[in-house]
N, CA, C and O atoms as a CHARMM CRD file, in Angstrom:
* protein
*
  384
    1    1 UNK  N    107.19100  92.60900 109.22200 PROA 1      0.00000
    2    1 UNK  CA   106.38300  93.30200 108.22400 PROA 1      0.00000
    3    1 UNK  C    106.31200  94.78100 108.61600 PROA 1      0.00000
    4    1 UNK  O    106.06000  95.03300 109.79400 PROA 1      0.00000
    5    2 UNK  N    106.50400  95.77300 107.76200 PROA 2      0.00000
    6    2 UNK  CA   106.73300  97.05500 108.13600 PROA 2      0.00000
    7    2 UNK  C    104.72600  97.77600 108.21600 PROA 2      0.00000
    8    2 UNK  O    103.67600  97.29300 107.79300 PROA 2      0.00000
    9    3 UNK  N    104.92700  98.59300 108.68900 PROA 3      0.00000
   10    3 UNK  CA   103.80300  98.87500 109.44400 PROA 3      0.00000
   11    3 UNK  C    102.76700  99.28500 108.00800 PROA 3      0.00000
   12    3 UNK  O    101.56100  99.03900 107.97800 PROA 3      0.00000
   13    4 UNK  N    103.53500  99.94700 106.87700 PROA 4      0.00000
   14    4 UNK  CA   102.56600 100.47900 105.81800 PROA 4      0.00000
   15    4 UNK  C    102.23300  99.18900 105.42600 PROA 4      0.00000
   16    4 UNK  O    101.03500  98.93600 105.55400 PROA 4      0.00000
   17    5 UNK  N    102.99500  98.21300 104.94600 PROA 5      0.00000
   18    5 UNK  CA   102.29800  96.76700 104.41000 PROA 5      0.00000
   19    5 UNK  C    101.16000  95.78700 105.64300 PROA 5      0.00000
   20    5 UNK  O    100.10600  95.17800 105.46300 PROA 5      0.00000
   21    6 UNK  N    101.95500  96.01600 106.79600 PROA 6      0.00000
   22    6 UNK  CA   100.63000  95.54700 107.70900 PROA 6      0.00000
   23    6 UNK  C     99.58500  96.29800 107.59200 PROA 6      0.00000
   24    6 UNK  O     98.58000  95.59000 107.65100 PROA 6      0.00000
   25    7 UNK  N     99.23300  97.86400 107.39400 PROA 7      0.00000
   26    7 UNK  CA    98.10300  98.62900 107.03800 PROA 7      0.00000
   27    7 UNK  C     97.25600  98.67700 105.66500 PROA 7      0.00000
   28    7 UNK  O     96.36300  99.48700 105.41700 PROA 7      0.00000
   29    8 UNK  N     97.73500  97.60800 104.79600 PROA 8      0.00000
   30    8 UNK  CA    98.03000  97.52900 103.94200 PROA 8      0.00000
   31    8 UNK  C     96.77800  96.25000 103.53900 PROA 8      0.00000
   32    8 UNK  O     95.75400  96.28600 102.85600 PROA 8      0.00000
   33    9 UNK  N     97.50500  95.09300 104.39100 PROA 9      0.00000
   34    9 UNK  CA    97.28200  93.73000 104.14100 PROA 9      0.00000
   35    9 UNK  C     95.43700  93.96500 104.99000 PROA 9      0.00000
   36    9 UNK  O     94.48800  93.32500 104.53800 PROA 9      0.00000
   37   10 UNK  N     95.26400  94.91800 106.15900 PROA 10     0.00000
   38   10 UNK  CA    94.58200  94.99400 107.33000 PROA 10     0.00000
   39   10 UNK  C     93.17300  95.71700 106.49300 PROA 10     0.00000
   40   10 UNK  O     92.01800  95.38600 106.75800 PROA 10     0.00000
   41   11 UNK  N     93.48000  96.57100 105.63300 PROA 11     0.00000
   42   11 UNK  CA    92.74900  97.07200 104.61100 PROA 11     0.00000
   43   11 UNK  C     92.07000  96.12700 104.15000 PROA 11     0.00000
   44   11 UNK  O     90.94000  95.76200 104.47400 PROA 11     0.00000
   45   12 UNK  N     92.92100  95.63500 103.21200 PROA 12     0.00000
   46   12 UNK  CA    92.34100  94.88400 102.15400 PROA 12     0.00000
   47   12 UNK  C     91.04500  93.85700 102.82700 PROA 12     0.00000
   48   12 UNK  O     89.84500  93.92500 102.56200 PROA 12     0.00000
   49   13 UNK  N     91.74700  92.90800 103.77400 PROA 13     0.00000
   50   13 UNK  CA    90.86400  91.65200 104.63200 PROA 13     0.00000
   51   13 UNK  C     89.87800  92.98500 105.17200 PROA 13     0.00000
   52   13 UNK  O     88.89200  92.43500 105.66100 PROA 13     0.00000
   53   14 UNK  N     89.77300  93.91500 105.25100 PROA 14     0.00000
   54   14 UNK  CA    88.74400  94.62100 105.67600 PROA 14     0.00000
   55   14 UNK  C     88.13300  94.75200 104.26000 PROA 14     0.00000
   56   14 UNK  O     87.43900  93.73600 104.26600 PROA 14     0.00000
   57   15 UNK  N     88.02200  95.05900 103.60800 PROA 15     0.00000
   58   15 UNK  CA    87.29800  95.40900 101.90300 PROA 15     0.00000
   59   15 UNK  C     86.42600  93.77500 101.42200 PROA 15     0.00000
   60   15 UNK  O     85.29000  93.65200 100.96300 PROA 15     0.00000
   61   16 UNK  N     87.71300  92.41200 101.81900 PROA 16     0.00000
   62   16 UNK  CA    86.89000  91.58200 101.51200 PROA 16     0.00000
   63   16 UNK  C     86.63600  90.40100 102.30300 PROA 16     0.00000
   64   16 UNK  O     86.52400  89.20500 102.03600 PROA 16     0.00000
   65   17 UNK  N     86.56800  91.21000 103.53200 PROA 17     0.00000
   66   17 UNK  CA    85.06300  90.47100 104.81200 PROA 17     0.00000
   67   17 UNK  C     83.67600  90.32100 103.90800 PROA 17     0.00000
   68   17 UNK  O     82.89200  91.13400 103.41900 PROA 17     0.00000
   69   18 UNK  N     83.73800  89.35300 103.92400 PROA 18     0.00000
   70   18 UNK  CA    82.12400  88.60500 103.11700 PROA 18     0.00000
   71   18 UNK  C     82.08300  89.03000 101.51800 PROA 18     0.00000
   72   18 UNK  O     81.04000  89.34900 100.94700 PROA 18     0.00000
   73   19 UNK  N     83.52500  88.97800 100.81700 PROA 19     0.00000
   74   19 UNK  CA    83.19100  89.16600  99.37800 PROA 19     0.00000
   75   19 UNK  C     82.90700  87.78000  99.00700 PROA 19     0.00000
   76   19 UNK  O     83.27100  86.80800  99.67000 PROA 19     0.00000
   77   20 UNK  N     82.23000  87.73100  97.89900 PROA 20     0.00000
   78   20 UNK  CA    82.57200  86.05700  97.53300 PROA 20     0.00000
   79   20 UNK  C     83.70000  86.42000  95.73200 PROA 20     0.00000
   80   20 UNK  O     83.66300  87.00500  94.64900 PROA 20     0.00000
   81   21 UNK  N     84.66300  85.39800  96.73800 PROA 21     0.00000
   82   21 UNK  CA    86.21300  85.86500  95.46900 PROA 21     0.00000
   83   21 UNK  C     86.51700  84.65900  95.69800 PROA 21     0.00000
   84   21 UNK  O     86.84300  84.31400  96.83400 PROA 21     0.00000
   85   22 UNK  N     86.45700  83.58000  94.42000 PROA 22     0.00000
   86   22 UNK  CA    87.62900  82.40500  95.16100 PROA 22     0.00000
   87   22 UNK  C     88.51000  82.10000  94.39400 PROA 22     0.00000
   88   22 UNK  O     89.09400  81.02400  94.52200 PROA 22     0.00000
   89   23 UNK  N     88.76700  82.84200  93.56600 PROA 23     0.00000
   90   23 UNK  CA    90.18000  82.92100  93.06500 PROA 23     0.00000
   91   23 UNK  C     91.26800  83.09900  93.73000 PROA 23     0.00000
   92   23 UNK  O     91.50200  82.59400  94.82800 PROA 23     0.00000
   93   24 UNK  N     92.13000  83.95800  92.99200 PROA 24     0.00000
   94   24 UNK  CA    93.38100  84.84200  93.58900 PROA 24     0.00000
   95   24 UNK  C     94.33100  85.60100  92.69100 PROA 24     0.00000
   96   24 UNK  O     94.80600  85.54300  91.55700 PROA 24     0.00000
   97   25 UNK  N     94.36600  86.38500  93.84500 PROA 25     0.00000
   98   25 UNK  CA    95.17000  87.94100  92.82500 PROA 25     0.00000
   99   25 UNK  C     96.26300  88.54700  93.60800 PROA 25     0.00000
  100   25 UNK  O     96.40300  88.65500  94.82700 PROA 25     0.00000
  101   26 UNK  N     96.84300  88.83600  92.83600 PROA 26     0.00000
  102   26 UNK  CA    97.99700  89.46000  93.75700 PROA 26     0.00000
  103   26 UNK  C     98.27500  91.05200  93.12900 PROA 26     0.00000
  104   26 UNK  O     98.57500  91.29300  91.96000 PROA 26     0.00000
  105   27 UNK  N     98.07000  92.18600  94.36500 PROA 27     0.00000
  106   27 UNK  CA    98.21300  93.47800  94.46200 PROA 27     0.00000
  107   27 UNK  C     99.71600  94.13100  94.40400 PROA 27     0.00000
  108   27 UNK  O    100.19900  94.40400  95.50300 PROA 27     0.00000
  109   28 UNK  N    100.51500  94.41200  93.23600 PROA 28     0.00000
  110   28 UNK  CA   101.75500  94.95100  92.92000 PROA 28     0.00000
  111   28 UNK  C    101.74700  96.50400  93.48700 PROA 28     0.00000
  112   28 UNK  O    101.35300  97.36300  92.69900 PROA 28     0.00000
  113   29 UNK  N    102.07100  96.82200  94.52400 PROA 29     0.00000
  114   29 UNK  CA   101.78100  98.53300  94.53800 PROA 29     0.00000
  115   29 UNK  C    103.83700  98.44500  94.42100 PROA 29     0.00000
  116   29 UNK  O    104.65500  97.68100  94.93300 PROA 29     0.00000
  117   30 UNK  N    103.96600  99.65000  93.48600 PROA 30     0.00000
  118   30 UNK  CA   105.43300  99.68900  92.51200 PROA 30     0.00000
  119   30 UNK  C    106.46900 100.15400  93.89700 PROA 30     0.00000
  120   30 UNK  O    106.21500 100.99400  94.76000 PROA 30     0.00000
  121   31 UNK  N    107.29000  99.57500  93.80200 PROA 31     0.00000
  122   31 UNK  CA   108.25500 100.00500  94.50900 PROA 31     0.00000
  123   31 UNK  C    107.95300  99.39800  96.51800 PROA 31     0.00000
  124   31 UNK  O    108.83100  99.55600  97.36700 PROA 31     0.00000
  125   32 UNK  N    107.24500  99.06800  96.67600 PROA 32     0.00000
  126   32 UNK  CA   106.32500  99.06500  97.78400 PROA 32     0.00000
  127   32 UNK  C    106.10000  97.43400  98.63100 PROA 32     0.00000
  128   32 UNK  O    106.65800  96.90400  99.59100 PROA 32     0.00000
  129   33 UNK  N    104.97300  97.02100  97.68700 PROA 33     0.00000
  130   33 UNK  CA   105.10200  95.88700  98.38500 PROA 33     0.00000
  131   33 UNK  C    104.15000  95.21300  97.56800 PROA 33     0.00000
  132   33 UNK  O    103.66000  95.82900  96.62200 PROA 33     0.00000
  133   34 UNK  N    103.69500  93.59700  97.88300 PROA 34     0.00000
  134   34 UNK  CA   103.02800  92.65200  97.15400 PROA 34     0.00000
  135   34 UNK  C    102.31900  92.27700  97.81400 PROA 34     0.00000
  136   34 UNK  O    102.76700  91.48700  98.64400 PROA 34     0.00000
  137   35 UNK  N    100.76900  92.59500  97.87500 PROA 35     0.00000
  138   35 UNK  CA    99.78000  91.42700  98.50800 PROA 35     0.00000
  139   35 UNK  C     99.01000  90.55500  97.97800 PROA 35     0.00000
  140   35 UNK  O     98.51600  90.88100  96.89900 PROA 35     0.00000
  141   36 UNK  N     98.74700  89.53800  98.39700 PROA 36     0.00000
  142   36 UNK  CA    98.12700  88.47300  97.63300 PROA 36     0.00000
  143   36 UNK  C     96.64300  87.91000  98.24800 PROA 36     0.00000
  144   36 UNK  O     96.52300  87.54400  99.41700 PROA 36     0.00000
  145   37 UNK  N     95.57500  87.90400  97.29000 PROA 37     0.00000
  146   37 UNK  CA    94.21800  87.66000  98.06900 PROA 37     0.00000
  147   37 UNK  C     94.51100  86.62800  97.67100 PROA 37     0.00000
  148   37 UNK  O     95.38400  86.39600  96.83500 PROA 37     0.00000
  149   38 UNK  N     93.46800  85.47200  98.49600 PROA 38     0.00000
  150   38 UNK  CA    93.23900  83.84700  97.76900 PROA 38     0.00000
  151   38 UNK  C     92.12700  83.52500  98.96400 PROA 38     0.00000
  152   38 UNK  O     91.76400  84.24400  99.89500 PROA 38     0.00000
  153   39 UNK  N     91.76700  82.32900  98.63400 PROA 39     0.00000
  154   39 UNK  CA    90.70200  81.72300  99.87600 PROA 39     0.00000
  155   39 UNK  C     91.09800  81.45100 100.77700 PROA 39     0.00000
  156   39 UNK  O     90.24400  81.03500 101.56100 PROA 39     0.00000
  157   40 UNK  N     92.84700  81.47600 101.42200 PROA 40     0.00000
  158   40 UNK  CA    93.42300  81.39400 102.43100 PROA 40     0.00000
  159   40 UNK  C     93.54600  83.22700 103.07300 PROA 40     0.00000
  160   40 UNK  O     94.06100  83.37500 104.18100 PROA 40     0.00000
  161   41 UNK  N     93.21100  84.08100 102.55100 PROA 41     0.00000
  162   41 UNK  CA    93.08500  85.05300 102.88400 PROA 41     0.00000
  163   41 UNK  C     94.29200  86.20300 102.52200 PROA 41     0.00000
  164   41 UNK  O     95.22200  85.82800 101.80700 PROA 41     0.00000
  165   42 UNK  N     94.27200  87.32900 102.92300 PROA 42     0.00000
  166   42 UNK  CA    95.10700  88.38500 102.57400 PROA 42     0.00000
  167   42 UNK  C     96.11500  88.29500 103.05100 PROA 42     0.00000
  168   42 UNK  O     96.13100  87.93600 104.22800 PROA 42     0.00000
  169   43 UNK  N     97.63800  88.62900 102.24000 PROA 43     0.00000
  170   43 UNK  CA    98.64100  88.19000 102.99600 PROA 43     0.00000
  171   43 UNK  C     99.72600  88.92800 102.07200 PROA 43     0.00000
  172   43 UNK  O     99.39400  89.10600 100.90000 PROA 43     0.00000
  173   44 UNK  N    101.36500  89.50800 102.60600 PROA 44     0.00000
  174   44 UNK  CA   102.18000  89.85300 101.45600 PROA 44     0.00000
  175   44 UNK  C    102.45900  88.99400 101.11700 PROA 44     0.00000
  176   44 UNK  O    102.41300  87.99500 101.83400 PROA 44     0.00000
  177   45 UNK  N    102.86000  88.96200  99.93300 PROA 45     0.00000
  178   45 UNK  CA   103.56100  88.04800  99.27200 PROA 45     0.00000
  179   45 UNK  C    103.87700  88.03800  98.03300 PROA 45     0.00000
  180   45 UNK  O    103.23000  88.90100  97.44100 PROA 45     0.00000
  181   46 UNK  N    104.71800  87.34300  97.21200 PROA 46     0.00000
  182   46 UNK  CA   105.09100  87.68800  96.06900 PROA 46     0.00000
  183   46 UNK  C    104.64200  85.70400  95.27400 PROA 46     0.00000
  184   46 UNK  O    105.09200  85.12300  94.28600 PROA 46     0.00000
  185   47 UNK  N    104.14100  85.49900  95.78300 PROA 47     0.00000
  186   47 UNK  CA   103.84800  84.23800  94.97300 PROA 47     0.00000
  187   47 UNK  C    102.57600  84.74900  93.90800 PROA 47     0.00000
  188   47 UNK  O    101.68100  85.57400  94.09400 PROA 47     0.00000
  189   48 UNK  N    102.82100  84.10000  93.00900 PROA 48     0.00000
  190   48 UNK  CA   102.40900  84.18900  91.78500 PROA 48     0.00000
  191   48 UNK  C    100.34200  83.73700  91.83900 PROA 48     0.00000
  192   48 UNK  O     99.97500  82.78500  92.52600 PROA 48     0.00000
  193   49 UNK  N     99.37300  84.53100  91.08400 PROA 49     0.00000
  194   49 UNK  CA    98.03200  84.56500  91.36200 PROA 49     0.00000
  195   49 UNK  C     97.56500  84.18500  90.12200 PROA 49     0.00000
  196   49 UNK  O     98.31100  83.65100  89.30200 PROA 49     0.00000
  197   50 UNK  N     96.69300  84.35400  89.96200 PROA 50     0.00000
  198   50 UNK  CA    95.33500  84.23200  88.51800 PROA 50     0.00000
  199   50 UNK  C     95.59600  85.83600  87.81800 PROA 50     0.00000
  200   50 UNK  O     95.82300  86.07200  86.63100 PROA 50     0.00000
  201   51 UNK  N     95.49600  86.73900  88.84600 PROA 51     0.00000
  202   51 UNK  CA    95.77100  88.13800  88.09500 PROA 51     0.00000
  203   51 UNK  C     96.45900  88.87900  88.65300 PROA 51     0.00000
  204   51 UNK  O     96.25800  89.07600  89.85200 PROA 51     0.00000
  205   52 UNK  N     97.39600  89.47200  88.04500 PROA 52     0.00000
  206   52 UNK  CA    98.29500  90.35600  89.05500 PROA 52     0.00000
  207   52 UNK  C     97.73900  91.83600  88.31200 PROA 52     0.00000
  208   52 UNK  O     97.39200  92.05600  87.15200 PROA 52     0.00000
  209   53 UNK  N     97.82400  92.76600  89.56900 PROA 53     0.00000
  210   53 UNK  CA    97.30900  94.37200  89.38700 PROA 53     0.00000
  211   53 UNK  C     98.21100  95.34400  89.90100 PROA 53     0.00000
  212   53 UNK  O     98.27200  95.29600  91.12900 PROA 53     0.00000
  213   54 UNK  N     98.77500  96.02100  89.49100 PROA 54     0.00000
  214   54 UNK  CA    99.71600  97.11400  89.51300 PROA 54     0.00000
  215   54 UNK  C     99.63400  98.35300  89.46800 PROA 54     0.00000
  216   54 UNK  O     99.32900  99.00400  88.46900 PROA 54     0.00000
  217   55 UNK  N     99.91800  98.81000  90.62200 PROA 55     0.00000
  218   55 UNK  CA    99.78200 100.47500  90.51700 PROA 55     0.00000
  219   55 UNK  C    101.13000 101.27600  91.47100 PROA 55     0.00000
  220   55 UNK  O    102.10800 100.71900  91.97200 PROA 55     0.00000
  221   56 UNK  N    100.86900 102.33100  91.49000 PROA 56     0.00000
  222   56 UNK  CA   101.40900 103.15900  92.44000 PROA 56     0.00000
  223   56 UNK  C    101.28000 103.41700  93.78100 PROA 56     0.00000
  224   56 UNK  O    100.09200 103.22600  94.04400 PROA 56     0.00000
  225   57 UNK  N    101.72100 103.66500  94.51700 PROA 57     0.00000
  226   57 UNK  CA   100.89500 103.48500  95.87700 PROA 57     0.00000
  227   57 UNK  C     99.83000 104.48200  96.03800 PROA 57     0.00000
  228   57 UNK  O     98.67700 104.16000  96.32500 PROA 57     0.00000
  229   58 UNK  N    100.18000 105.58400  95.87000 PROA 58     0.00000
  230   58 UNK  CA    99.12800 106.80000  95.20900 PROA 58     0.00000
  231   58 UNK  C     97.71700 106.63200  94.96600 PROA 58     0.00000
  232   58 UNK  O     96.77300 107.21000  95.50600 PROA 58     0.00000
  233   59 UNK  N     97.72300 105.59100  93.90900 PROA 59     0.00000
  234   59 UNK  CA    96.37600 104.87900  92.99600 PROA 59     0.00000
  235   59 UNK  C     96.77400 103.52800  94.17300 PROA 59     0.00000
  236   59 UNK  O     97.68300 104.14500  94.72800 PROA 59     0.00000
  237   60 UNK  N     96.75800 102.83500  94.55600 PROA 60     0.00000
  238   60 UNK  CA    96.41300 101.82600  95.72800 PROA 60     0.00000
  239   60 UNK  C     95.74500 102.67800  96.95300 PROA 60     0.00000
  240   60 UNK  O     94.52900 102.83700  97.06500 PROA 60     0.00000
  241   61 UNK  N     96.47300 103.06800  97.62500 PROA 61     0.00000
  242   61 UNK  CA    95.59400 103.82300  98.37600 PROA 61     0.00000
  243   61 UNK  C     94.32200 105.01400  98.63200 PROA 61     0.00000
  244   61 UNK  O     93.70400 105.39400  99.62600 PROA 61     0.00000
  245   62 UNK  N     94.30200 105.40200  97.01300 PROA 62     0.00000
  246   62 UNK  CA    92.81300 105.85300  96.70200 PROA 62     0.00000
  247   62 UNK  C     92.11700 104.66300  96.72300 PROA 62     0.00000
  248   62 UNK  O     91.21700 104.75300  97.55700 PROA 62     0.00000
  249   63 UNK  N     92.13200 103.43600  96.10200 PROA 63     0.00000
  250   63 UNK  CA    91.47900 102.26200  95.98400 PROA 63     0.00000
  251   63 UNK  C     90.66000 102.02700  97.74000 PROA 63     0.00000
  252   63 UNK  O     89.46700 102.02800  98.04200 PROA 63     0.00000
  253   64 UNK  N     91.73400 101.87200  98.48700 PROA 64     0.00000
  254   64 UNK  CA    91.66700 101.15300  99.70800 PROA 64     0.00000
  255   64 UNK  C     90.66200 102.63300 100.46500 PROA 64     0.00000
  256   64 UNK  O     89.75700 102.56500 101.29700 PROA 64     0.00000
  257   65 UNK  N     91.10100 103.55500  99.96300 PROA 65     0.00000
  258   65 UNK  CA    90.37900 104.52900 101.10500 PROA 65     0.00000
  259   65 UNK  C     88.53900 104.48200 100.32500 PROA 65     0.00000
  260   65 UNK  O     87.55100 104.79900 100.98700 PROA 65     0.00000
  261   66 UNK  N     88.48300 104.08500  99.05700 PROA 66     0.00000
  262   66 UNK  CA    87.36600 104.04600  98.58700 PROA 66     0.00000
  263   66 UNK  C     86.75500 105.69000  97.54500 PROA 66     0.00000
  264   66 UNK  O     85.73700 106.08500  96.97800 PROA 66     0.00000
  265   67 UNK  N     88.11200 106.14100  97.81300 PROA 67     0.00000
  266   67 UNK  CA    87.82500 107.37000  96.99600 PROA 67     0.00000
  267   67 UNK  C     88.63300 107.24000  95.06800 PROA 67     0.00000
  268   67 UNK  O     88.98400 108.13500  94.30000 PROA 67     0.00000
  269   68 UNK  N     88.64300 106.21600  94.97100 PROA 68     0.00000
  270   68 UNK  CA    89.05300 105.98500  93.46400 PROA 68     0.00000
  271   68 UNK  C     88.42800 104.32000  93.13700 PROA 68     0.00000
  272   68 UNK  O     88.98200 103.41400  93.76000 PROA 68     0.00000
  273   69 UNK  N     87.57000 104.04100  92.40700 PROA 69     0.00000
  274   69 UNK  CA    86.94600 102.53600  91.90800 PROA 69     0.00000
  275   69 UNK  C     87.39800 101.84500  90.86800 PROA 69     0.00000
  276   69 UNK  O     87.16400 101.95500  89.66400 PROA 69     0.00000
  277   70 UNK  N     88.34000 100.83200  91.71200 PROA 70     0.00000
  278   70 UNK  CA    89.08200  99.76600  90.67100 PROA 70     0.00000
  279   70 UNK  C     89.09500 100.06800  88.78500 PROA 70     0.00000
  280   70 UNK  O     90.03000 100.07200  87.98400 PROA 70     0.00000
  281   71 UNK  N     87.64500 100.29100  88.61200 PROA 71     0.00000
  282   71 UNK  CA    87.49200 100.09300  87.29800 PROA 71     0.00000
  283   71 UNK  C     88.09100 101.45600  86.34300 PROA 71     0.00000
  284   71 UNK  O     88.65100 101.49500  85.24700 PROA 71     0.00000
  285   72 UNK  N     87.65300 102.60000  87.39100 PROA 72     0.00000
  286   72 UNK  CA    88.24500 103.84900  87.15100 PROA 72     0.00000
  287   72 UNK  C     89.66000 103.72300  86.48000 PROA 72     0.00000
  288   72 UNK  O     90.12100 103.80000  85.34100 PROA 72     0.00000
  289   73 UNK  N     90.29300 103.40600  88.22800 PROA 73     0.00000
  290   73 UNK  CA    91.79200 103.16300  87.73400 PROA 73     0.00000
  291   73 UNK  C     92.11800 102.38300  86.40700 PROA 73     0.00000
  292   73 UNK  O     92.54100 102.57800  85.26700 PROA 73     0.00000
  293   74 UNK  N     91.89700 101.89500  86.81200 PROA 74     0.00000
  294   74 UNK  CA    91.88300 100.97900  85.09600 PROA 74     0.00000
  295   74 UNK  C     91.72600 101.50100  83.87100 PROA 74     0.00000
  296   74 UNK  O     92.48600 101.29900  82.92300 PROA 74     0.00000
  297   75 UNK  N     90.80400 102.13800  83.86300 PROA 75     0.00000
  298   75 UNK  CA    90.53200 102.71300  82.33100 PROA 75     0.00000
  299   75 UNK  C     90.79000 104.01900  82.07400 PROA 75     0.00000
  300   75 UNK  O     90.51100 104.72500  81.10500 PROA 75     0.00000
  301   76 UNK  N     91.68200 104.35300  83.65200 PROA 76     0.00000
  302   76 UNK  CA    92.70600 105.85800  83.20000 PROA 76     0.00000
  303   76 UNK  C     94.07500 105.64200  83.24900 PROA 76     0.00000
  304   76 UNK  O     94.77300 106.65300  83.32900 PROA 76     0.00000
  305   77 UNK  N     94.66400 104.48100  83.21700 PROA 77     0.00000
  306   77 UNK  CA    95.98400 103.82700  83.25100 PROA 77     0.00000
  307   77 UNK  C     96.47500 104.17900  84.24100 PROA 77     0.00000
  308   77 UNK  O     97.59200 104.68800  84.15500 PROA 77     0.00000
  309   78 UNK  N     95.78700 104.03800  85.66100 PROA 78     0.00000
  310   78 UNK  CA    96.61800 104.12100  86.44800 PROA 78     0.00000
  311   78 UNK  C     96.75100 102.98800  87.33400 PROA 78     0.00000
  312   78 UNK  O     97.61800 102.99200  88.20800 PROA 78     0.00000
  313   79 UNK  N     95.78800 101.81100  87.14300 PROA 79     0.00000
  314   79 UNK  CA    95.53300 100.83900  87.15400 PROA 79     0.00000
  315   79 UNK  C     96.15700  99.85300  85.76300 PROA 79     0.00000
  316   79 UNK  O     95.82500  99.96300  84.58300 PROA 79     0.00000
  317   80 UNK  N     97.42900  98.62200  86.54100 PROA 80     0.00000
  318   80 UNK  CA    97.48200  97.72000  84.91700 PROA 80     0.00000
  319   80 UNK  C     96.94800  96.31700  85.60600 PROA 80     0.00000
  320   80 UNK  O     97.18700  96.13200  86.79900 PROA 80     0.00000
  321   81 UNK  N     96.16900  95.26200  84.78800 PROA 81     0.00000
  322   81 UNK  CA    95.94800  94.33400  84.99400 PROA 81     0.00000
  323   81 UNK  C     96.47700  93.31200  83.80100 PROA 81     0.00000
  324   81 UNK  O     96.23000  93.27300  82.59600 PROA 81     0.00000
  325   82 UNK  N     97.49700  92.32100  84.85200 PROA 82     0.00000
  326   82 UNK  CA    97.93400  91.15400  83.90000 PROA 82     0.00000
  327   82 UNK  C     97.33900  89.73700  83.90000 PROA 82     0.00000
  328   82 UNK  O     97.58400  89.27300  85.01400 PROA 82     0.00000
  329   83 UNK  N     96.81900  89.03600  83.32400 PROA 83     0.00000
  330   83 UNK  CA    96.03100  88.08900  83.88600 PROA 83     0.00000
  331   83 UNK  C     94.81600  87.82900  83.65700 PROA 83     0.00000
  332   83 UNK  O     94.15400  88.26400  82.71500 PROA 83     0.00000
  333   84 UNK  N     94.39400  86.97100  84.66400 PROA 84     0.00000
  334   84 UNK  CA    92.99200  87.02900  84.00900 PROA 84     0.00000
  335   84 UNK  C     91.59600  87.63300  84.64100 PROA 84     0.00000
  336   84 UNK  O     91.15600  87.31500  85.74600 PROA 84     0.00000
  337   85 UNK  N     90.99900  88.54100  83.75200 PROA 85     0.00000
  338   85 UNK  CA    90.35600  89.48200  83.79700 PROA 85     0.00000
  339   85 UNK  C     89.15900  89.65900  84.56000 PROA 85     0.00000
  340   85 UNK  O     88.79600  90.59900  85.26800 PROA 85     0.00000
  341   86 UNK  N     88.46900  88.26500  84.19400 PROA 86     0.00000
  342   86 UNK  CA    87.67200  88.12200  85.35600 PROA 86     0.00000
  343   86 UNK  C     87.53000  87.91500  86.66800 PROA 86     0.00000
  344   86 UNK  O     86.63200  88.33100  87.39900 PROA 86     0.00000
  345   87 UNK  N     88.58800  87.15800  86.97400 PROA 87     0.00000
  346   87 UNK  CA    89.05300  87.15800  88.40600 PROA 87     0.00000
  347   87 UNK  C     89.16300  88.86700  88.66800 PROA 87     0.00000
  348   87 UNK  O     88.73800  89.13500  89.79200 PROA 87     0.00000
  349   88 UNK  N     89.52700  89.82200  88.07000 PROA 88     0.00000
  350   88 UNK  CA    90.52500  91.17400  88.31300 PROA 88     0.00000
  351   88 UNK  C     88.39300  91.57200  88.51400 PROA 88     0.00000
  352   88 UNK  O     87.90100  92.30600  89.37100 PROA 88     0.00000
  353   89 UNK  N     87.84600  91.01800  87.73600 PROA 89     0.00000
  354   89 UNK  CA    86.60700  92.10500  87.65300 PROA 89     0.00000
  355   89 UNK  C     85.75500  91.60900  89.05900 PROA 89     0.00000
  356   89 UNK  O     84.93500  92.35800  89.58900 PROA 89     0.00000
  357   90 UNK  N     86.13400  89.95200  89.69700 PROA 90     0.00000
  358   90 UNK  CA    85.15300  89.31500  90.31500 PROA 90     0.00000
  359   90 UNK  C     85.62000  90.06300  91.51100 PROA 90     0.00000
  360   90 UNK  O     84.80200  90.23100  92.41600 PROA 90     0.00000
  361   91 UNK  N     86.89900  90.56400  91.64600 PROA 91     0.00000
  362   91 UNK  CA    87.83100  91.25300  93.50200 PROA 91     0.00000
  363   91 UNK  C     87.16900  92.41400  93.06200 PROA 91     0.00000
  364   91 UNK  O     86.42800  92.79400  93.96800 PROA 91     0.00000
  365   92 UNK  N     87.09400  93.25100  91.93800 PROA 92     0.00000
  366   92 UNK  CA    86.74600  94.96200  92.26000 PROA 92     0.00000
  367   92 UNK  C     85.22400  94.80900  92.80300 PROA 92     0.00000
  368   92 UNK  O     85.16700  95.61800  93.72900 PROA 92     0.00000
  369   93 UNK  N     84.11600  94.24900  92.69900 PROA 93     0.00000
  370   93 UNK  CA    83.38000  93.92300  93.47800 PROA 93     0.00000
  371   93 UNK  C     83.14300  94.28600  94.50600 PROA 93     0.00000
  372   93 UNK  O     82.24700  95.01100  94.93700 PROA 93     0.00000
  373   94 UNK  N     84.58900  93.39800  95.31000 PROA 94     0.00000
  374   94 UNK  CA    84.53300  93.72900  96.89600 PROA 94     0.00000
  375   94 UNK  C     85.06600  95.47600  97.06400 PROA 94     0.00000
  376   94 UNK  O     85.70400  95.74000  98.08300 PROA 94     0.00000
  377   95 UNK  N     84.86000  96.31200  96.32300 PROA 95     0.00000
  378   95 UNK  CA    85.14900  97.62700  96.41300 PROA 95     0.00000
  379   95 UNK  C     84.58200  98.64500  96.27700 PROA 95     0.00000
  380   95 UNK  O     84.81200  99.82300  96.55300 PROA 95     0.00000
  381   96 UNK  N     83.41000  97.82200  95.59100 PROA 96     0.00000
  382   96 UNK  CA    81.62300  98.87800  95.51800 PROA 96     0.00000
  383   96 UNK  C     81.44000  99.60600  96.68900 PROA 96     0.00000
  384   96 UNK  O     80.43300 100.29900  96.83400 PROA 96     0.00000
């Protein structure tokens, strides 16, 4: 695993230490890489979720640093969500 996706995956399980999410979603950053939350925990991967979310790495890593809020992205298209919505609304949560 290359070191930006291990910093990546290390993030995220840091954002959702004690969220309550028990779905699963999987994080598309374009060109980059695929992570996938679930109740087995944060991990890359490209297996298929409840909602998949897509961005740039640009807009992912504002997310993760906490200086851009899921919902933001979203409703300035820099954020796309495929899937289902509530799951996408129950993870931004863990990003308050």
């Amino acid at each position: 695993m290359s070191d930006q996706v291990e910093a990546a995956v290390t993030a995220l399980t840091e954002k959702m230490s004690g969220a309550d999410f028990s779905g699963s979603a999987k994080f598309v950053v374009e060109g980059v890489m695929s992570i996938v939350v679930d109740g087995e925990g944060v991990r890359a991967s490209e297996e298929d979720a409840d909602v998949t979310m897509t961005a740039d790495a640009d807009t992912f890593e504002s997310m993760m640093n906490g200086d851009l809020n899921p919902t933001a992205a979203f409703m300035s298209g820099k954020l796309t969500i495929d899937g289902d919505m509530g799951q996408a609304m129950a993870l931004a949560s863990a990003f308050a």
